[in-house]
N, C-alpha and C positions, 0 to 999 in steps of 0.2 A: 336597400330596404333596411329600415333599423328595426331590428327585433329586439331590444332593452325591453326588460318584462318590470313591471310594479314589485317591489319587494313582498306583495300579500300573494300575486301569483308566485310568485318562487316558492316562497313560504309552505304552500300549499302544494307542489313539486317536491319540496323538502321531505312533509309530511306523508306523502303517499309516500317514496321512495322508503323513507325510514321503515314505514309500515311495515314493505315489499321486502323487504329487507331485515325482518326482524330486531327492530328495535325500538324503542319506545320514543313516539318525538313529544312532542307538547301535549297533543290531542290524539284520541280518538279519530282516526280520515271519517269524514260521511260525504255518503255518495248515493244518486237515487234516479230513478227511472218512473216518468208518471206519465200516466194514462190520460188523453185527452182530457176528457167527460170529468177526470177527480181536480183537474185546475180551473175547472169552470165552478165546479162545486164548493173547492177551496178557495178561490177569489169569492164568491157569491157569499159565502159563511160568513168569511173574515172581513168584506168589508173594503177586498183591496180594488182596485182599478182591474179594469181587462187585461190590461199589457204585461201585470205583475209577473215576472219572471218568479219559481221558487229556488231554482237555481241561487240568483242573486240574493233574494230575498232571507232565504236561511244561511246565506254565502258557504254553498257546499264545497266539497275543494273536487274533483274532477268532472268529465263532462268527457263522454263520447260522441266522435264527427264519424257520417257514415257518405265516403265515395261514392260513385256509381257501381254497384256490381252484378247489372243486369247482364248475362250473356251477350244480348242482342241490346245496345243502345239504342232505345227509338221511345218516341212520345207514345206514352199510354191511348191505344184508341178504344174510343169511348164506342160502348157498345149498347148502354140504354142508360139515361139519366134523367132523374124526377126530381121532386123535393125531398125522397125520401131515402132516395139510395143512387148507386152509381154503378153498371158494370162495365169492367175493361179490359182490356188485353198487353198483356207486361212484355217488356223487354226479357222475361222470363217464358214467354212465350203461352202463361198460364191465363186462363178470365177468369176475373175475379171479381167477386161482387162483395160492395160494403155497403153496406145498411146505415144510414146513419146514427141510428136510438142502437144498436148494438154494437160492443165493445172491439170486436176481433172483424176482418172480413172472411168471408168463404170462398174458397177454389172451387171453380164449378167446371173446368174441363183444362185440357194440356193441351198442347200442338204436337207437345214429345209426347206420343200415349203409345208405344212399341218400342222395345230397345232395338231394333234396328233403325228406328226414326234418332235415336237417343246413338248411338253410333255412327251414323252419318253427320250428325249435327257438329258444326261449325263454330267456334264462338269469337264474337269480334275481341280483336287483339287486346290483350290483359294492359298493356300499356297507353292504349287509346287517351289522347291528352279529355277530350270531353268525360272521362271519369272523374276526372280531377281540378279542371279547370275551367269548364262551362256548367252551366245552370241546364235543366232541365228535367224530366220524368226521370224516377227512377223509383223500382218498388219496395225497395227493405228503409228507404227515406218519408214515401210517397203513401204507401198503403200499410195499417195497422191498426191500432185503434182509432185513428184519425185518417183522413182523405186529403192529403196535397199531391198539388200539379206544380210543376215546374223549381223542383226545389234548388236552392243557391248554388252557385261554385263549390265545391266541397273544401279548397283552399283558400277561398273569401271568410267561410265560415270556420276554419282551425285561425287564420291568423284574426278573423274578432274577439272569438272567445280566451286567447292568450294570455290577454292584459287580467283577467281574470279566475282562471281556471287551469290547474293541472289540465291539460288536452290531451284526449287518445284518441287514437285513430280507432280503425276497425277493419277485420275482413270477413267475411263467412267461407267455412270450408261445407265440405261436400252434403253432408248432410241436407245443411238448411238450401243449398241450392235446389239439391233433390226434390224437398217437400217442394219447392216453388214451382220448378220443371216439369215434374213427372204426376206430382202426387205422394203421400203417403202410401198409398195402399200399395200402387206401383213398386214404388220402392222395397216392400216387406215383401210384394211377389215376386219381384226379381230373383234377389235375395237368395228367396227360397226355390226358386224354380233355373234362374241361371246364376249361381253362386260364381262360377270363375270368370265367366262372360262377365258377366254384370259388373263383379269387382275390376274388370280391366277398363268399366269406362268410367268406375267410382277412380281409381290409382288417375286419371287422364284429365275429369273434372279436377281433383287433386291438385295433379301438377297445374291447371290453369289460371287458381286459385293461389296457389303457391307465386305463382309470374304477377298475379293484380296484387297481390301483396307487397312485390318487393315493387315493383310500379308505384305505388301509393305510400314506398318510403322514400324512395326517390324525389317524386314530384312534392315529397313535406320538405327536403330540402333542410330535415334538423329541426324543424318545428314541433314534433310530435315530442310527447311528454311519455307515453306506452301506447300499447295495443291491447285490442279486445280482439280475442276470434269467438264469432259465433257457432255454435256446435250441437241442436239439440238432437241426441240420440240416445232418448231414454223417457220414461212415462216414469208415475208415481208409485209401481210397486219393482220397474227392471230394468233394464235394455231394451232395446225395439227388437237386437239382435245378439246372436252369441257373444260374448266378449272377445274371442277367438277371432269371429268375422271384423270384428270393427277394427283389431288390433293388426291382421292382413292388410286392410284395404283403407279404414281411415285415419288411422292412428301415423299414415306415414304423411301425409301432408302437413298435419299439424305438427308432427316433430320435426318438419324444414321452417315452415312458418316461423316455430319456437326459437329455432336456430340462427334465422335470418335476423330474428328482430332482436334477439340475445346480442348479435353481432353488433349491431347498431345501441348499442345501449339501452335498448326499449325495455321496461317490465311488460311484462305479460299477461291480461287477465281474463281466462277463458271463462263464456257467456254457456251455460250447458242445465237445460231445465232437465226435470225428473232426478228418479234415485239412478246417481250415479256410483254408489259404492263400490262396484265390480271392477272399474278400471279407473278409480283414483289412484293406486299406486304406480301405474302407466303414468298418467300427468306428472307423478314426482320423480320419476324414472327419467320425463322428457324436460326436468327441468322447469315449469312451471312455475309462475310467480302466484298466482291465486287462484281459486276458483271462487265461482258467480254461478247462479243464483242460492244454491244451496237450499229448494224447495221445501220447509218443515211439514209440507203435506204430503213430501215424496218421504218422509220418515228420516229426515235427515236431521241433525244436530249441530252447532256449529261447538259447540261446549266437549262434547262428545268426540266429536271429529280432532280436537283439539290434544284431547287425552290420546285419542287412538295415536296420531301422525306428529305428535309435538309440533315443532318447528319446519319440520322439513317441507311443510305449502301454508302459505298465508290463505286468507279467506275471506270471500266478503260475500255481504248478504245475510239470509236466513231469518230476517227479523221475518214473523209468523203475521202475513197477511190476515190469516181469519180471525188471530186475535185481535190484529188493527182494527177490523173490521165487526170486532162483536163492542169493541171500545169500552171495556168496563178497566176504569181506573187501576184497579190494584193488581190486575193480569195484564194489563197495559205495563204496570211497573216491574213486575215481575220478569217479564216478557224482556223485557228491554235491557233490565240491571242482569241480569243470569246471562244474558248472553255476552254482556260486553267483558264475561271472564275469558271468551277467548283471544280479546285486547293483549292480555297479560304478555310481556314480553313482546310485544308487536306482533302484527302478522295479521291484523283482523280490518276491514276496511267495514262501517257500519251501512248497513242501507235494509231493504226488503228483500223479503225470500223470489222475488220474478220484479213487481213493480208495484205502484202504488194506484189501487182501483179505487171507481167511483164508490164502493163500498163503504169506502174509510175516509169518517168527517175531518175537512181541515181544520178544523179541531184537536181532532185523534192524533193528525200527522203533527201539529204544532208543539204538543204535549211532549210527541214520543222524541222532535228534535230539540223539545227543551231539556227532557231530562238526559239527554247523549252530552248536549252541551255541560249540563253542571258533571255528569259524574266519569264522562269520560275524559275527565284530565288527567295525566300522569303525575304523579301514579296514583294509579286505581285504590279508588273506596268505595266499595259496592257492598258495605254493609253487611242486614241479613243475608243478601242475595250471593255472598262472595261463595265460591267454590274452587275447591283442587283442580287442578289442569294440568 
């Protein structure tokens, strides 16, 4: 196989790394996550064709591929489907119903609903070639704000977007399996009700997690540009859980994951909604190349965060959806130029505080990536907007 990449993909390889890396390359990296429903509304605004990639289209420089990381490998069975919605049952072992006019779907029961069911439970081997090499259902692909079946090879799809795209892989550690498997609520009653129990089958999903990981460095075979691990364990005002607890039971999987891919030369950029400020100094502890999303409605700063931690964790994210979303020009500008001071010296990858919703006119989004283009060139001139860091 010849893997010879385009000089604008390296480039863009170059550009993230430097970031990751604290240093300042050509540009500003931008990077971005969008919601079905806002590319239908952004092609419909602007004018472009259906097929319009905005990937391509604003030629972002990275792009995350997501493997199979259902427990149980098996095609979604369809449990009721109309014109208006779909429920089904995951390889997660959860039903799940999405709605099509609404943005997110709903978990409507578990198959794991007892931690002894959650204990006995089985999961097909972390290595399994069909993660990585055949097409089919899978839920963190398959079910979100949008509804597909049968998604690609997951190594079809890292070596198309190559020629194009810094490419990162991705894994989820325990957390996001939890919600999927058990429930949220499950989860926080655990927790609280068998805290050392529990934690021994959170340390077990862990290690499972930790094996499809290094599976899915394997089967890239060198491919991979970094990794994303997915992680959310935290809401807009805290923790779900003690810091104490997390740093016991989930904080050791992600610090092998961090190791594993360290090992392989991967950067690393951990995907973790809500305020996370209680165990940000853990990520810089475990070595950590970035943190993602940096929610401005969980009270978080990227400017701020900047002054606090200097250099010692880059960051990406935190542009203020609800400003996008209120769209008035000169809070649009403000919003955008103030934050690109944590640019300064590298270490800032630009994109949204979670992802880009139907809220926000393609319009809004074209603006906010015009103005990254002109003013996040090295080095920085942000003007009024400049500040200490």
């Amino acid at each position: 196989m010849n893997n010879a990449r385009p000089a604008a993909a390296l480039a863009k390889v170059k550009r993230m790394n430097q970031s990751l890396r604290h240093e300042e390359p050509d540009r500003v990296p931008v990077g971005e996550f969008f919601w079905g429903s806002f590319l239908n509304r952004w092609r419909r605004e602007l004018g472009l064709p259906e097929d319009t990639d905005p990937y391509q289209y604003y030629d972002l420089d990275w792009i995350v591929t997501t493997p199979n990381m259902d427990p149980h490998i098996r095609p979604f069975e369809t449990l009721r489907e109309t014109t208006d919605e779909v429920v089904v049952r995951t390889g997660f072992g959860g039903v799940v119903r999405k709605r099509f006019d609404l943005p997110m779907p709903e978990a409507l029961s578990w198959e794991t609903d007892t931690l002894e069911k959650l204990e006995a439970f089985e999961f097909d081997p972390p290595g399994e070639p069909r993660r990585f090499f055949d097409g089919g259902d899978n839920q963190i692909a398959g079910v979100g704000d949008g509804f597909a079946r049968n998604s690609p090879p997951w190594l079809d799809t890292v070596n198309a977007l190559r020629n194009n795209y810094a490419v990162y892989g991705s894994m989820i550690e325990v957390s996001e399996c939890l919600t999927r498997m058990i429930g949220q609520m499950n989860t926080l009653l655990w927790v609280g009700e068998y805290p050392e129990r529990f934690g021994r089958q959170i340390l077990r999903i862990g290690e499972f997690y930790y094996e499809c990981c290094k599976a899915e460095i394997e089967a890239a075979k060198g491919l991979l540009d970094g990794m994303v691990i997915w992680g959310d364990v935290a809401y807009s005002a805290n923790m779900f859980f003690p810091p104490e607890y997390w740093r016991a039971y989930f904080r050791p999987c992600v610090e092998k994951m961090l190791a594993l891919c360290h090992q392989h030369a991967l950067p690393v950029i951990y995907h973790g909604c809500g305020n996370v400020a209680a165990i940000l100094p853990d990520f810089i502890e475990m070595n950590l190349d970035a943190y993602n999303p940096l929610e401005a409605k969980a009270g978080l700063d990227v400017v701020n965060l900047r002054r606090q931690y200097g250099h010692a964790l880059a960051f990406c994210g935190n542009g203020n959806i609800q400003v996008w979303e209120a769209a008035q020009p000169e809070a649009l500008r403000r919003e955008v130029l103030r934050k690109l001071n944590a640019a300064k010296g590298g270490g800032y990858i630009f994109q949204s505080d979670h992802s880009v919703s139907s809220g926000v006119s393609g319009h809004t989004y074209d603006f906010i990536v015009n103005l990254v283009r002109e003013f996040g060139q090295y080095p920085l001139q942000l003007g009024e907007y400049d500040e200490p860091v």
